[in-house]
GUBAKOL-612144 format. One line per 8 residues: number of its first residue (from 1); their letters; for each residue x, y, z of C-alpha. Coordinates in steps of 0.1 Angstrom, whole numbers, plus 2048, in hexadecimal, padded with zeros to 3 digits. Each point is the difference from the previous one (the first is absolute). Example, Ala and Ser with C-alpha at 12.3 -4.5 7.8 and 13.67 -1.06 7.14 Angstrom:
REM GUBAKOL-612144
1	AS	87B:7D3:84E ~ 80E:822:7F9
This chain:
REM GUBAKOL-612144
1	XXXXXXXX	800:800:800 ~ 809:825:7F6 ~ 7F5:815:81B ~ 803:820:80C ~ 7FD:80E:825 ~ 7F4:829:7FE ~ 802:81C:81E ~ 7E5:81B:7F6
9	XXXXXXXX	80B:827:80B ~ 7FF:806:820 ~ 7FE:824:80E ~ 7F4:804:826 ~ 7EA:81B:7F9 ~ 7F3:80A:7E0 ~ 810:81D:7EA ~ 7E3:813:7FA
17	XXXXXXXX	7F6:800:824 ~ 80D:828:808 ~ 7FF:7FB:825 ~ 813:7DF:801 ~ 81B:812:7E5 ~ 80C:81E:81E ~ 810:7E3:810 ~ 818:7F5:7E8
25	XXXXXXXX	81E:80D:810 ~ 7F7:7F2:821 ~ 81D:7E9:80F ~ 7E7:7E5:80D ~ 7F0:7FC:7DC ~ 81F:7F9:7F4 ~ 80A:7E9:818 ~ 7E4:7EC:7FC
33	XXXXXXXX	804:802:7DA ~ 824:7F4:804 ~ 7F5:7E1:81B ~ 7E1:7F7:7E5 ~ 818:7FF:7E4 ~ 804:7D9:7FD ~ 7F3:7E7:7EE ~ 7DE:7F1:7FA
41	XXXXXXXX	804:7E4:81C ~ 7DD:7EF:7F3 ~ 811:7FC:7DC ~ 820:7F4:807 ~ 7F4:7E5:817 ~ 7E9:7F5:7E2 ~ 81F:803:7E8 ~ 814:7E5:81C
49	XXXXXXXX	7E0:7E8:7F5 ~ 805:7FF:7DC ~ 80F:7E0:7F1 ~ 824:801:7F7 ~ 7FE:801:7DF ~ 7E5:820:800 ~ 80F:820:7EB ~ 7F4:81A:81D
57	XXXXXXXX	808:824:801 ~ 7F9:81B:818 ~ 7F5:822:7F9 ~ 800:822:817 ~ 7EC:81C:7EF ~ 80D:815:81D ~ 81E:7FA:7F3 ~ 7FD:7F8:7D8
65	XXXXXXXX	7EC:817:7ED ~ 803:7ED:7E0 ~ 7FB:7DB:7FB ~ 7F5:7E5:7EC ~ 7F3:7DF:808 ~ 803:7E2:7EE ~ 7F1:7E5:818 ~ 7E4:7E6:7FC
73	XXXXXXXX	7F0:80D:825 ~ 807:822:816 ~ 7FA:800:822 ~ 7F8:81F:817 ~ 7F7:804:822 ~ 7F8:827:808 ~ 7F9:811:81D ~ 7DC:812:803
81	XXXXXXXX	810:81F:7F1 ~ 811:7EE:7E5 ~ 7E6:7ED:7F4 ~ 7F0:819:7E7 ~ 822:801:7F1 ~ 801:7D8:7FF ~ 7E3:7FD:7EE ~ 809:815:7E6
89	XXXXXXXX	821:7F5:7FC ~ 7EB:7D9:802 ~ 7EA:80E:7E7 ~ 818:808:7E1 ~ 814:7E0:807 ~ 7E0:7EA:7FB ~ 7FA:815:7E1 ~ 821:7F1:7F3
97	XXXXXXXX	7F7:7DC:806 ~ 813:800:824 ~ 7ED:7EF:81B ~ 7FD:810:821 ~ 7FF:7F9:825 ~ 7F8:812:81B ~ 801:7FD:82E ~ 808:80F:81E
105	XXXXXXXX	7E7:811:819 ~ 7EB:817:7E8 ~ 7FE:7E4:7E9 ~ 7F9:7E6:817 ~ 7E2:817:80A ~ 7F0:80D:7E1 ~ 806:7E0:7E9 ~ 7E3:80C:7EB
113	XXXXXXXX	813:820:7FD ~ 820:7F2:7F6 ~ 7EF:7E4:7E9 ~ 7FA:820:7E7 ~ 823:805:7F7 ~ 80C:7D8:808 ~ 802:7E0:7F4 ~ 803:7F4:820
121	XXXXXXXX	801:80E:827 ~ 80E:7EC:81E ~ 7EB:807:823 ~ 811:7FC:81C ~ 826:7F6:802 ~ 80C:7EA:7E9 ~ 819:7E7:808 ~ 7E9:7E5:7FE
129	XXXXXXXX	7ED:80F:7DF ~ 818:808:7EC ~ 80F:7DF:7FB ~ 7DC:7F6:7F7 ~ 801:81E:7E8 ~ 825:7F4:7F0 ~ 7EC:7DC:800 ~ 7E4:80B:7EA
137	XXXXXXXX	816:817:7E8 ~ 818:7E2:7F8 ~ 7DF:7EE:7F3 ~ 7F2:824:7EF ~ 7E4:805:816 ~ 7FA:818:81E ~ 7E4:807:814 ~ 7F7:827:803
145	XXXXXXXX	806:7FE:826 ~ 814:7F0:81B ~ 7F5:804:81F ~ 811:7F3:81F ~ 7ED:7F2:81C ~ 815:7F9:81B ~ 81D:815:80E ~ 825:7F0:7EF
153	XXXXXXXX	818:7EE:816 ~ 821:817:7F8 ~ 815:7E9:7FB ~ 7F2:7FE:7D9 ~ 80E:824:7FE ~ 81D:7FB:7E9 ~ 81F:816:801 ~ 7F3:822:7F0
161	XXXXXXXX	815:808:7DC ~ 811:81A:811 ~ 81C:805:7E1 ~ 7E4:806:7E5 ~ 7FB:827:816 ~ 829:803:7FF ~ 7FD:816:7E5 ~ 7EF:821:810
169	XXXXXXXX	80D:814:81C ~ 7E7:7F8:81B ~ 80B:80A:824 ~ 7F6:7E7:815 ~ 7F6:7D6:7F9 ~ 7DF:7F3:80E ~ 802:7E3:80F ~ 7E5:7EC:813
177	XXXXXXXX	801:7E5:81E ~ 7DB:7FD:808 ~ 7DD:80B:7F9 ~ 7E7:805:815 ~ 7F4:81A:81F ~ 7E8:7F5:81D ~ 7F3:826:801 ~ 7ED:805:7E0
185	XXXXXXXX	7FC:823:7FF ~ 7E2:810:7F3 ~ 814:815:7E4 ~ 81B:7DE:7F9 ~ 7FE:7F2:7DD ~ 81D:7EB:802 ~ 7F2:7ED:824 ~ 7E0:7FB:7EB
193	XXXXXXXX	816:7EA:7EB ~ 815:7EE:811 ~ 7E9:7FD:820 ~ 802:800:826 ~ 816:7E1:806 ~ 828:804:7FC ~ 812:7E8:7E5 ~ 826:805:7FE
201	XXXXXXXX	819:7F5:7E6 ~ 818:7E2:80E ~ 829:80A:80A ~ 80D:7F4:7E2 ~ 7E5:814:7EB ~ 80D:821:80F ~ 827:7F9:802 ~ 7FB:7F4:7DD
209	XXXXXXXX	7EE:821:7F5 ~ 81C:816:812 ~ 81B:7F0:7F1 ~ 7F5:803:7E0 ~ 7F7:823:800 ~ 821:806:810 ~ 814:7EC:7E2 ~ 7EC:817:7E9
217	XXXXXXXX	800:829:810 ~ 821:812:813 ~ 7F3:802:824 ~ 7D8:7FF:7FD ~ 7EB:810:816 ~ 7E0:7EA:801 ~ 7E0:80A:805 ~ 7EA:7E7:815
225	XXXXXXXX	7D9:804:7F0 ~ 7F4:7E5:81B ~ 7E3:814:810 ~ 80C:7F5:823 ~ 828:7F3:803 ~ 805:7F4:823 ~ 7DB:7F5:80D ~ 805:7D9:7FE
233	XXXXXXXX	81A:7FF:81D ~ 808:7DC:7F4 ~ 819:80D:7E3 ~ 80E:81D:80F ~ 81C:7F2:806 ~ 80C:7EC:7DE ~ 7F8:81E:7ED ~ 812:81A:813
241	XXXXXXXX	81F:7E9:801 ~ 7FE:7FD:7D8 ~ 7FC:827:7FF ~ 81C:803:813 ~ 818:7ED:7F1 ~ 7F8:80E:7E2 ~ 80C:823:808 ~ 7EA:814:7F1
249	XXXXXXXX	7E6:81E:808 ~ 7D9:7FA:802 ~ 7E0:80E:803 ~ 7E1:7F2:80B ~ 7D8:803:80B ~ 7FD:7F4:821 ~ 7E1:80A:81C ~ 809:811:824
257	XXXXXXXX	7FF:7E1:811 ~ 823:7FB:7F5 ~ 80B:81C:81C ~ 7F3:7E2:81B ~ 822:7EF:7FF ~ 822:814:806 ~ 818:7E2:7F7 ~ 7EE:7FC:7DD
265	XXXXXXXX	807:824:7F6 ~ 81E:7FF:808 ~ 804:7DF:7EB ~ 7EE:817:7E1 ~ 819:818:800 ~ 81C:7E8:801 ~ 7F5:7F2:7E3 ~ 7FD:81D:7EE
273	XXXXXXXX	7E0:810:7FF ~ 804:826:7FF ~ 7D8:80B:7FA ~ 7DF:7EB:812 ~ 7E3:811:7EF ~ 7E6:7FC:819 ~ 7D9:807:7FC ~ 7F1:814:81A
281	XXXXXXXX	7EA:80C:7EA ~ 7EC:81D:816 ~ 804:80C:822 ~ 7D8:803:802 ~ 7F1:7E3:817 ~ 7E1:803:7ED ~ 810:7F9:7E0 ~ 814:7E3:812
289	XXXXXXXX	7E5:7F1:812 ~ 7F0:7F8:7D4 ~ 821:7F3:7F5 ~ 7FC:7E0:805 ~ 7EA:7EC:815 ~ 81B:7F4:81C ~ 808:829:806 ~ 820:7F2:7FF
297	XXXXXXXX	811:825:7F9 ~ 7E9:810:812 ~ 80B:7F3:81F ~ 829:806:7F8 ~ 7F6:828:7FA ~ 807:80A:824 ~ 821:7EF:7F8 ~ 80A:813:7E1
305	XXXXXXXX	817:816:80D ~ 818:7E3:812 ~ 7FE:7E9:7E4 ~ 80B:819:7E9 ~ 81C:80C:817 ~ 807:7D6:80C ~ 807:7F9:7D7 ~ 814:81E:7FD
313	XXXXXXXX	817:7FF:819 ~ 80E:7DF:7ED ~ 810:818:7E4 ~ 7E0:7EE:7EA ~ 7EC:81F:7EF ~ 7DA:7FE:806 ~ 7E9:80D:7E4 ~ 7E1:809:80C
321	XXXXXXXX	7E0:7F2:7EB ~ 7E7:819:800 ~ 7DB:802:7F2 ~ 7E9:823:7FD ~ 7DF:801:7F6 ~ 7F7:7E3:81B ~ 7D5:804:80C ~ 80B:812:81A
329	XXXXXXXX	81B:817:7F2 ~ 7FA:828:804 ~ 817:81B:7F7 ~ 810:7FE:820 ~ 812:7DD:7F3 ~ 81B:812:7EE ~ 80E:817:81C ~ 7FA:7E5:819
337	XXXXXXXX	815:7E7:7EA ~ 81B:819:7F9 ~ 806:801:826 ~ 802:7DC:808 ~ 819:7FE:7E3 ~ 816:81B:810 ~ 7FC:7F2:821 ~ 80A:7E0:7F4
345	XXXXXXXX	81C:809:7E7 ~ 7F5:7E4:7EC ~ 819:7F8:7E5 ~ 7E5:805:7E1 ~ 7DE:7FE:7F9 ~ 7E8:7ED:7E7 ~ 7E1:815:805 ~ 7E2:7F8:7E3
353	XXXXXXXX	7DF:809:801 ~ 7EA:7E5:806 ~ 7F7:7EF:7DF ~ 7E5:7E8:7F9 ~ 80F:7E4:7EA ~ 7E8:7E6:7F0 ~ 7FE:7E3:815 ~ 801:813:823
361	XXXXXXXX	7E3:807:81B ~ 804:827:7FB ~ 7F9:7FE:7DD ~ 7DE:7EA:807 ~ 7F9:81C:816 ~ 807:81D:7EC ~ 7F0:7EE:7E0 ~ 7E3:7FA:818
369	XXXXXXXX	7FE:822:80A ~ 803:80E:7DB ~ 820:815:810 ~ 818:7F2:7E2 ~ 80B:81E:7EC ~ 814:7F0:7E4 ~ 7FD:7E0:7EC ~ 825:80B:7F0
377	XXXXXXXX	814:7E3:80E ~ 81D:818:7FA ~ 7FD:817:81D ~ 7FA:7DF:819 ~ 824:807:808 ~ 7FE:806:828 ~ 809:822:7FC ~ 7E5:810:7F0
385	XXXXXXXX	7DC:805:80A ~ 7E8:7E7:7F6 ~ 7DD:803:814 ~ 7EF:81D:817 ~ 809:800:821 ~ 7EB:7FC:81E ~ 810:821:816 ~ 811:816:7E7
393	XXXXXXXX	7FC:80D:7DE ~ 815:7F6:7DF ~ 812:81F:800 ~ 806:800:827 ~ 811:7DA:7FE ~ 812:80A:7E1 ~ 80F:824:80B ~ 806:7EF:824
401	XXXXXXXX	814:7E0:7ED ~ 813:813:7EF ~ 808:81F:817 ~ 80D:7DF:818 ~ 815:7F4:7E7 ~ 811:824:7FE ~ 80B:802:824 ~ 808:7DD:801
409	XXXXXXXX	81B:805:7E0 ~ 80A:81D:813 ~ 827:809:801 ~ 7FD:804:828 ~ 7EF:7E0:805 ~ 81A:7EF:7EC ~ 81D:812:815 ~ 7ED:7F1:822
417	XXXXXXXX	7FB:7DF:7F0 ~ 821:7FD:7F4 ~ 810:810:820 ~ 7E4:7E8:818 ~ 814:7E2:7EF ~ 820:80A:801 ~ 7FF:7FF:823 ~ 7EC:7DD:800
425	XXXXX	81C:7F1:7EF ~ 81D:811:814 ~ 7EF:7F2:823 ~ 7FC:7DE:7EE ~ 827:7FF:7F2
């Protein structure tokens, strides 16, 4: 089989979105460009289960603005805010006699959707489904969709084809040791996926993923996309002992609950972790208390403060995960959530405005409640506003985002950051 594996554009907000555009210079923004450049994990992993003899290609159109594709099948597997670009890009490749397939989240969720520019859609995960799939092709037939029915065991997840993505300059390489997250928050997409029960990868599947993406990049810094790192306890242990011996830098999702235990910190940072993005999400009980239905965050909030300052003081950088535009969000959330970040001296900040991706409780809701505002997959980014809220008005959560933005990038906030960890790492030396 010819086939080729295709990354739609990705821009965090959209271009013609004037409020969005004032924060181009901002440092943060292009941080979080810089960590998000990396390749398409999804793809690559699908790549790693094509058989030997496949002709497979990978294309970037972040990266290569012109191309040509000579394949039997192309596969994509866009974001929400990619997707309109996928489907045109599916389009005019099925008009030239290419056959297309499509999965991820959005997909998975709007089949029907996706079926309009596709051959054929995958639901669900796919280690089980696509070898079905490569089954089916070999005898030239295919059904229109796979759907998986059960969660996979990992240890089908082959080695992702991390050399095809040598070829562009991404910044960091994703990498991922489990799936899974017991807390299923309202506004997740990705937990609505993979589910509530934790699956991990075996040893050998993660020492054999380092080392490979070690033999092909000069000193990687790897991105984690697992939505919670260290929650099973159980593997802890085998997995910081790989990262450490391994000598490189890292950066993963993990929840607060990591701050419970001292001696595994200080194992983290040993092993090379220099940023834990953490989601706190609000500092409004209210907003806490809807989460999820355990109010498992809700009940760390009082805690904030010393989990923030309990992380830090291992020399590991905490980015604060941050969502406006929660029910119970007034104007008052962006001064109040500029001063817990100052308190705090939190290394950086992922704040978004809450989004509701197909798939999720909050966009039942919202659909219920006829508060969508767009059906233009494009600006279902997380940084752009979607849906009326409850307690403010569109131009109030927009001015108030991006006003926050402002001080956050601002040169004097740097300076105290900078200087707040200077002195973290002195005391820790």
């Amino acid at each position: 089989m010819k086939a080729v594996f295709i990354v739609p554009e990705y821009s965090i907000a959209s271009k013609d979105n004037n409020f969005f555009i004032k924060m181009d210079d901002d440092w943060e923004y292009h941080a979080r460009s810089r960590l998000w450049s990396c390749p398409s994990l999804s793809l690559i992993t699908i790549a790693g289960m094509m058989p030997k003899d496949s002709d497979i290609k990978y294309i970037d159109l972040n990266y290569a603005h012109e191309f040509e594709v000579d394949a039997d099948w192309a596969f994509f597997s866009p974001a929400t805010s990619q997707v309109n670009r996928a489907y045109k890009l599916a389009d005019n490749l099925r008009s030239k006699g290419i056959k297309v397939a499509m999965g991820g989240p959005h997909v998975s969720f709007l089949p029907d959707e996706a079926l309009l520019h596709s051959d054929v859609v995958f639901v669900g995960e796919s280690e089980n489904t696509f070898s079905e799939f490569l089954s089916n092709v070999d005898k030239n037939i295919s059904k229109r969709i796979y759907k998986e029915s059960r969660y996979p065991d990992l240890s089908l997840t082959p080695m992702p084809a991390y050399y095809l993505a040598k070829q562009y300059p991404y910044k960091s390489i994703p990498m991922q040791t489990s799936r899974g997250c017991p807390h299923q928050c309202s506004f997740c997409i990705s937990s609505k996926i993979y589910g509530n029960k934790i699956r991990c990868k075996a040893s050998y599947q993660m020492d054999r993923d380092v080392k490979a993406i070690k033999d092909l990049y000069k000193k990687p810094y790897i991105f984690f996309t697992d939505d919670n790192l260290f929650i099973d306890k159980r593997r802890n242990d085998s997995f910081l002992s790989i990262m450490k011996n391994s000598h490189l830098n890292w950066y993963a999702f993990s929840d607060a609950g990591v701050a419970d235990n001292t001696k595994l910190l200080s194992e983290i940072a040993d092993a090379g972790c220099t940023q834990l993005l953490i989601g706190f999400e609000s500092l409004c009980s209210e907003n806490l208390q809807d989460l999820n239905k355990n109010s498992w965050k809700m009940k760390k909030l009082n805690f904030y403060k010393d989990i923030i300052n309990r992380i830090q003081s291992f020399g590991i950088g905490v980015v604060g995960s941050f969502v406006v535009g929660m029910e119970n969000d007034t104007v008052d959330v962006f001064e109040n959530l500029y001063k817990f970040i100052e308190e705090t001296s939190l290394y950086a900040t992922n704040i978004t405005i809450l989004t509701p991706f197909p798939g999720t409780e909050i966009y039942e809701k919202f659909k219920r409640e006829g508060r969508l505002l767009s059906n233009d997959w494009s600006v279902y980014n997380g940084f752009e506003l979607t849906y009326k809220p409850n307690n403010m008005t569109i131009e109030e959560l927009q001015k108030g985002y991006v006003d926050l933005n402002i001080k956050l990038n601002s040169t004097e906030r740097m300076k105290r950051v900078i200087d707040h960890f200077k002195v973290v790492l002195t005391s820790k030396n």
